[in-house]
Backbone as ProteinMPNN parsed JSONL, in Angstrom:
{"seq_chain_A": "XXXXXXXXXXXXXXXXXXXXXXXXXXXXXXXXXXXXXXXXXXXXXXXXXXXXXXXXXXXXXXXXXXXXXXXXXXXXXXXXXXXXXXXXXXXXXXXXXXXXXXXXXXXXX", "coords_chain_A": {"N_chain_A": [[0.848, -1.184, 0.0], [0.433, 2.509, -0.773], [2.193, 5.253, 0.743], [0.513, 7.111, 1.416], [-1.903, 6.097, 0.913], [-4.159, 5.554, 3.758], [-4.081, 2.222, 5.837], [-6.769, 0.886, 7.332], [-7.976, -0.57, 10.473], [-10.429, -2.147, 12.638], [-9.478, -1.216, 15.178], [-8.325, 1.142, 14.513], [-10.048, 2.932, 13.162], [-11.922, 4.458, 13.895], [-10.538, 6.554, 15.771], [-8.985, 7.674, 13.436], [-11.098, 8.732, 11.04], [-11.867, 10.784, 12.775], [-11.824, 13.37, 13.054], [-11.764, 15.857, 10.485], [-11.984, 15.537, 6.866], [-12.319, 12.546, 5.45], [-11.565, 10.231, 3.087], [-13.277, 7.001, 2.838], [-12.464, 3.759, 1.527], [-13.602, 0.516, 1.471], [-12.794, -2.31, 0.897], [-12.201, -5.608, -0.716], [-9.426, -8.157, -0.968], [-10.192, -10.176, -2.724], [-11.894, -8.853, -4.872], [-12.45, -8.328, -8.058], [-12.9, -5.207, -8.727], [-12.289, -3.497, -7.008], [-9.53, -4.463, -7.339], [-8.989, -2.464, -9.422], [-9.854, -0.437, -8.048], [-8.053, 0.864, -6.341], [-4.85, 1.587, -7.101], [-6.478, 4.21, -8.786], [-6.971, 5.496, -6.286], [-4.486, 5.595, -5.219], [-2.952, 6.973, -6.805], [-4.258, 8.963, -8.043], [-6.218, 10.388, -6.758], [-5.798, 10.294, -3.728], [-2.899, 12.161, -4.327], [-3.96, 14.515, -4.856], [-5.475, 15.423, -2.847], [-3.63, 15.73, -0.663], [-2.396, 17.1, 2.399], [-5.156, 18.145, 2.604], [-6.911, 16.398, 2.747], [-7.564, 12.711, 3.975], [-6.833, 10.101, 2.844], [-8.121, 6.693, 2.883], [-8.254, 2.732, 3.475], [-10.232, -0.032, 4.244], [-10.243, -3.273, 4.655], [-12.652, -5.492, 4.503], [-12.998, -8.096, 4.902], [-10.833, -8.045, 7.432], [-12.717, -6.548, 8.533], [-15.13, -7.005, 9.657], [-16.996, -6.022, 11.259], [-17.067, -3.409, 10.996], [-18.285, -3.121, 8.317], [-20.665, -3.934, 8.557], [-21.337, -2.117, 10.321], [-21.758, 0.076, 8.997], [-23.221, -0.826, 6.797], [-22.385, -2.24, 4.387], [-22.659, -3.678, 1.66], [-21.833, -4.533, -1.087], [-18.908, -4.114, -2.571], [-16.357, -2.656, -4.65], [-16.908, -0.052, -1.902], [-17.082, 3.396, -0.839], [-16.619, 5.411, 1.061], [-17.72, 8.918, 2.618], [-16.368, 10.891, 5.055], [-16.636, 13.163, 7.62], [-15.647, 14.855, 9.84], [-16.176, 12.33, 11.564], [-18.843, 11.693, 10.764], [-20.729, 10.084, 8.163], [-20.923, 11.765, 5.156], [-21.001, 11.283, 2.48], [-21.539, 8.523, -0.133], [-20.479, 5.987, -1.631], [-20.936, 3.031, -4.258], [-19.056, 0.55, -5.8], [-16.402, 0.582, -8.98], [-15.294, 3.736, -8.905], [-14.598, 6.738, -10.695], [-11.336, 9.049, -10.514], [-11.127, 11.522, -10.553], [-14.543, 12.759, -9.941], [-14.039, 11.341, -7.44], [-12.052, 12.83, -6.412], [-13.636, 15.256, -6.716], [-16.206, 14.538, -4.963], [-14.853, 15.141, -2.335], [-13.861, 17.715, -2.309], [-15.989, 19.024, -1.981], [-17.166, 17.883, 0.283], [-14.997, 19.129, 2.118], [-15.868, 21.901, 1.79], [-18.099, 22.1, 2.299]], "CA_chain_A": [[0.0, 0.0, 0.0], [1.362, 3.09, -1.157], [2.052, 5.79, 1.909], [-0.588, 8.097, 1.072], [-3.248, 5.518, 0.989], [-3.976, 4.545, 5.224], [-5.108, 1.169, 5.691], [-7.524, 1.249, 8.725], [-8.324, -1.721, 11.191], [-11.183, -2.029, 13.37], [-8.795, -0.523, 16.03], [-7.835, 2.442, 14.591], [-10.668, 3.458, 12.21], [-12.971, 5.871, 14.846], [-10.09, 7.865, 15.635], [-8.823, 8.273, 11.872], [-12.366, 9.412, 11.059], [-12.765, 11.934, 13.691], [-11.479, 14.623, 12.56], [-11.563, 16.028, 8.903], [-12.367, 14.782, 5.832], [-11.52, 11.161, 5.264], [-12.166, 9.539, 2.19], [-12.424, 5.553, 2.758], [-12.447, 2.98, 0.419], [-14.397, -0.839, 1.917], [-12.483, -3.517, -0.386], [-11.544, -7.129, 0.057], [-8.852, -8.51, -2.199], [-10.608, -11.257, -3.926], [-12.483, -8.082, -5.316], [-12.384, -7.305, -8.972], [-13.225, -3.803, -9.28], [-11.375, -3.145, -5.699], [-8.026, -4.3, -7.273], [-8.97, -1.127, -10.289], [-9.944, 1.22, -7.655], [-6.272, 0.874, -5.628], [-4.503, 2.226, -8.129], [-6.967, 5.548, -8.714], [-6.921, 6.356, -5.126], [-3.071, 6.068, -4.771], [-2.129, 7.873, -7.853], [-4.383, 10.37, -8.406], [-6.661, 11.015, -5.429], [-4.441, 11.094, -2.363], [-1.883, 13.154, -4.246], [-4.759, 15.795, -4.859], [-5.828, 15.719, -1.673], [-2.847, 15.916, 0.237], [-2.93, 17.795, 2.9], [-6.319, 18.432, 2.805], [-7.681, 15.298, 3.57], [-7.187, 11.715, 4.41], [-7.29, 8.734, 1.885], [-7.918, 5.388, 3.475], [-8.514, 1.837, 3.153], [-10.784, -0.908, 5.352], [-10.684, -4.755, 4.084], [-13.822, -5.815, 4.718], [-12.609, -9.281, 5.576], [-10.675, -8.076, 8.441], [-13.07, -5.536, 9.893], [-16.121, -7.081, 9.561], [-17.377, -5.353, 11.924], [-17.005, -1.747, 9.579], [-18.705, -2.979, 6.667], [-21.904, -4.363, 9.2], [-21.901, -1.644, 11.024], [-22.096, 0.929, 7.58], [-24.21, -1.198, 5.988], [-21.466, -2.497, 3.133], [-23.149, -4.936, 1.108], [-20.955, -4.292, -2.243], [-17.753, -3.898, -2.267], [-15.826, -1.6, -3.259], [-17.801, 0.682, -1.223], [-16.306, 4.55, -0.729], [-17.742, 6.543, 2.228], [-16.62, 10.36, 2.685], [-16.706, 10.827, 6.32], [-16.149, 14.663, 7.726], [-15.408, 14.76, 11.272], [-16.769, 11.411, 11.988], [-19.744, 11.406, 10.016], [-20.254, 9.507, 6.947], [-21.389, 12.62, 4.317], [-21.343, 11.161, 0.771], [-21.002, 6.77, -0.198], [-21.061, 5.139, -3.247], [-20.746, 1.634, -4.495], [-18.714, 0.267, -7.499], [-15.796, 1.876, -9.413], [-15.055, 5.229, -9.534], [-13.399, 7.998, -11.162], [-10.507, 9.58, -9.483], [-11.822, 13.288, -10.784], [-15.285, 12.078, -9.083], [-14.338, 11.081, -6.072], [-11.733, 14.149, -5.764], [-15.059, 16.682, -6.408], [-17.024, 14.695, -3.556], [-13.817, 15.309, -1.317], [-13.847, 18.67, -2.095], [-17.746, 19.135, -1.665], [-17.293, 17.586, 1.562], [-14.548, 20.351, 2.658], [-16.198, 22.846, 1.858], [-19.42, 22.503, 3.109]], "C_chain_A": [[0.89, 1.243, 0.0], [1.28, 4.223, -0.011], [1.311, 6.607, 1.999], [-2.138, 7.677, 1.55], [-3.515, 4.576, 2.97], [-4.634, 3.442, 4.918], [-5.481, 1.127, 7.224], [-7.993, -0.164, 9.458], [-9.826, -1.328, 11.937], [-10.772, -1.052, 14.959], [-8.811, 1.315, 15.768], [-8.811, 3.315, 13.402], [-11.702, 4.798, 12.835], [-11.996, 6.744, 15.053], [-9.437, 8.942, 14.204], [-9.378, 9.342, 11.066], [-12.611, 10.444, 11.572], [-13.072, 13.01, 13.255], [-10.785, 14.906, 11.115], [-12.188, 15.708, 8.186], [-11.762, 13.477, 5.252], [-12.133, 10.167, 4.002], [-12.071, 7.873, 2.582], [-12.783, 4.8, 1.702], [-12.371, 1.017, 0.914], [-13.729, -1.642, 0.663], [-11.838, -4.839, -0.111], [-10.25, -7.477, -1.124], [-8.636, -9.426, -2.892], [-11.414, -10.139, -4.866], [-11.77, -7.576, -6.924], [-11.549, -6.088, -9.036], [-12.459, -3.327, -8.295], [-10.239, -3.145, -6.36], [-7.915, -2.979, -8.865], [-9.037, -0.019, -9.633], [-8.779, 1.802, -6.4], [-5.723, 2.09, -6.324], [-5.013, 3.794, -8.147], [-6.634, 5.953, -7.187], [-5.495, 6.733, -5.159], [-2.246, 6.752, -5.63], [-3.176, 9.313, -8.517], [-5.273, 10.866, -7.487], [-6.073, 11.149, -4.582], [-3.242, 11.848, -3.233], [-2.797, 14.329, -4.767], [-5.482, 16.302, -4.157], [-5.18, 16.08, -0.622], [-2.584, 16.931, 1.176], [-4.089, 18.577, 3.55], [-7.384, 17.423, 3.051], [-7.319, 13.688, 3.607], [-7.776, 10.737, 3.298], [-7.039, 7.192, 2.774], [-8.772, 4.322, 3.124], [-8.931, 0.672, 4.075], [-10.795, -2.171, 4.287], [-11.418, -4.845, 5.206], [-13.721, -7.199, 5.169], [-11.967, -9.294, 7.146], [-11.457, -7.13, 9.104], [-14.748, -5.646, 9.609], [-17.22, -6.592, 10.169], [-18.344, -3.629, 11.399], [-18.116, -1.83, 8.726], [-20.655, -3.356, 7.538], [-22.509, -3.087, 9.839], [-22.157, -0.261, 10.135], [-22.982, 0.69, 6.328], [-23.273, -1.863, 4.33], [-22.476, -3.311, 2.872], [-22.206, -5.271, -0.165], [-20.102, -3.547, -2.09], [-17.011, -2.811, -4.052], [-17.205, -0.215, -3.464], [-16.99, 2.256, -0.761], [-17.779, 5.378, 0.065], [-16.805, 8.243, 2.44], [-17.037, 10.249, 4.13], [-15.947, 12.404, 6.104], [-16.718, 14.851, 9.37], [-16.281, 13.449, 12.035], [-18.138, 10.822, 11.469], [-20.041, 11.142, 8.459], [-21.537, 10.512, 5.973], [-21.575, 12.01, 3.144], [-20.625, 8.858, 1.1], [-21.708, 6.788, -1.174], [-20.451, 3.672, -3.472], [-20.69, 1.516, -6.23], [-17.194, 0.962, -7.876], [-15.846, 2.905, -9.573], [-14.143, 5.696, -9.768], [-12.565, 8.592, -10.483], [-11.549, 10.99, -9.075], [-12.927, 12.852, -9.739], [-14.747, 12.179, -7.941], [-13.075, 12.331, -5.652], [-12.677, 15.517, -5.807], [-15.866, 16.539, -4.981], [-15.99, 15.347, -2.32], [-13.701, 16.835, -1.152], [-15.078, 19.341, -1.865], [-17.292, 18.691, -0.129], [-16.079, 18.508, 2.726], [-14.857, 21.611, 2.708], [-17.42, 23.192, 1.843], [-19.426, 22.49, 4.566]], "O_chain_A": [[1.956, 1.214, 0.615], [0.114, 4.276, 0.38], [1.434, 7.1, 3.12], [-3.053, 8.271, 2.121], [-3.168, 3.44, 3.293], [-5.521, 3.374, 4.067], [-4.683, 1.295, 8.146], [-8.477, -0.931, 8.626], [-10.287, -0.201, 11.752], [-11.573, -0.403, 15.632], [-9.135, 2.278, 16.462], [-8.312, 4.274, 12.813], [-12.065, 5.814, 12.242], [-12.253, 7.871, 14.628], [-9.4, 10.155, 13.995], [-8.843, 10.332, 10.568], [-13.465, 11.188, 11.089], [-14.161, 13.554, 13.071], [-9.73, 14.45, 10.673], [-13.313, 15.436, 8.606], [-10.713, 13.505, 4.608], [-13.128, 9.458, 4.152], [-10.944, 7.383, 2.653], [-13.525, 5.339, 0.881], [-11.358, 0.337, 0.745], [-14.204, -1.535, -0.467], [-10.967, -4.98, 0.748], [-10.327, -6.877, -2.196], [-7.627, -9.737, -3.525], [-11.654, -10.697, -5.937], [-10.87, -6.745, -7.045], [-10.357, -5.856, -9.236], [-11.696, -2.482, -8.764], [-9.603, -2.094, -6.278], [-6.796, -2.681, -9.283], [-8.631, 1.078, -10.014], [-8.763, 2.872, -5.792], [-6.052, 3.266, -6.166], [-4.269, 4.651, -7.669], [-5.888, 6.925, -7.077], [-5.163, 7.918, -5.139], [-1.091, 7.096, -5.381], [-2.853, 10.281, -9.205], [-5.099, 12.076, -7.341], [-5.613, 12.281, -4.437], [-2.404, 12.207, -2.405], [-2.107, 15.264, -5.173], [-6.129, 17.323, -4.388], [-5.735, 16.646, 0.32], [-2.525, 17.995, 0.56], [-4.105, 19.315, 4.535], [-8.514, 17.645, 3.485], [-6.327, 13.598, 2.884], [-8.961, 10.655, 2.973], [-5.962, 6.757, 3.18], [-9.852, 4.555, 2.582], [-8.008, 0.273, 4.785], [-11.322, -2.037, 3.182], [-11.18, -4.523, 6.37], [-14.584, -7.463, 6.007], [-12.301, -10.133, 7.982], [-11.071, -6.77, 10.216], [-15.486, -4.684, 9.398], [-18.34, -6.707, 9.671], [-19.458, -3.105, 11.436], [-18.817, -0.869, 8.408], [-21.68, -2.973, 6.973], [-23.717, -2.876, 9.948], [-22.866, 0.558, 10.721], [-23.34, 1.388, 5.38], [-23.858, -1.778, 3.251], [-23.206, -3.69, 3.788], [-21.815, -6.438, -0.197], [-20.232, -2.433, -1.583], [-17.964, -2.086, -4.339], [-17.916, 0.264, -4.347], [-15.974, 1.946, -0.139], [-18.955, 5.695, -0.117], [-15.6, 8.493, 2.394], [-18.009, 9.55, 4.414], [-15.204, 12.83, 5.22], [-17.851, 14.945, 9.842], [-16.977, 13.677, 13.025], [-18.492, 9.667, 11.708], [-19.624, 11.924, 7.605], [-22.731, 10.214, 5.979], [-22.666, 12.337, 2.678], [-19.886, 8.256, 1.879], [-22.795, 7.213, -1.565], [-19.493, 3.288, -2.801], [-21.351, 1.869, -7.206], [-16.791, 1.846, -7.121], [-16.531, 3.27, -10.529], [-13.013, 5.426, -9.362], [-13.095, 8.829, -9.398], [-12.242, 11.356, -8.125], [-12.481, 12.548, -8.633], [-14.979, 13.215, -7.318], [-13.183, 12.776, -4.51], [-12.514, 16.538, -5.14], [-16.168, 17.414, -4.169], [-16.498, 16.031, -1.432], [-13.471, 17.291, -0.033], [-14.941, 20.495, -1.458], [-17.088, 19.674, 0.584], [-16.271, 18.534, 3.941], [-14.32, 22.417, 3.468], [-17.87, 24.282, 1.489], [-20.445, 22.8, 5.182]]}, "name": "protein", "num_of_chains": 1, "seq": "XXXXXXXXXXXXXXXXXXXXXXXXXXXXXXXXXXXXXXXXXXXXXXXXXXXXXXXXXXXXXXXXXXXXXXXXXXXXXXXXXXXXXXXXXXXXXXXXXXXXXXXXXXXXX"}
């Protein structure tokens, strides 16, 4: 995982969240479309976010917990969270552009 992109446990995912804007990204890695949407986050969303907000990553295998308690059903799953609360989620691939507009929608509201 490339150092940009956090990968979050069941441990350390509430305080991650708290504060800011945290993009995450729910993916297992028997997943497809998960091992296409790696890649976008770590090369062109976290370096256009940097600084300004948090790119991270929950397998859904180890934090089963996460994906139950957010309602995952489909993977990959991308939640914006902004100070702890989950503002914008979508399910499926997405666009870098995309998901760097919600990121910036979600800073500046």
């Amino acid at each position: 995982m490339a150092g940009s992109v956090l990968e979050l446990t069941s441990e350390t995912f509430e305080t991650e969240i708290a504060k800011g804007v945290t993009l995450v990204d729910f993916w297992a890695p028997w997943c497809g479309p998960c091992k296409m949407q790696t890649p976008i986050l770590e090369q062109q969303v976290a370096p256009a976010v940097e600084g300004k907000a948090k790119v991270a990553k929950v397998n859904v295998d180890d934090a089963k917990d996460l994906a139950i308690k957010y309602g995952v059903r489909s993977i990959p799953a991308i939640f914006i969270f902004k100070d702890g609360e989950s503002v914008s989620q979508t399910v499926g691939l997405q666009k870098g552009d995309a998901l760097v507009k919600a990121i910036e929608d979600a800073l500046a509201s």
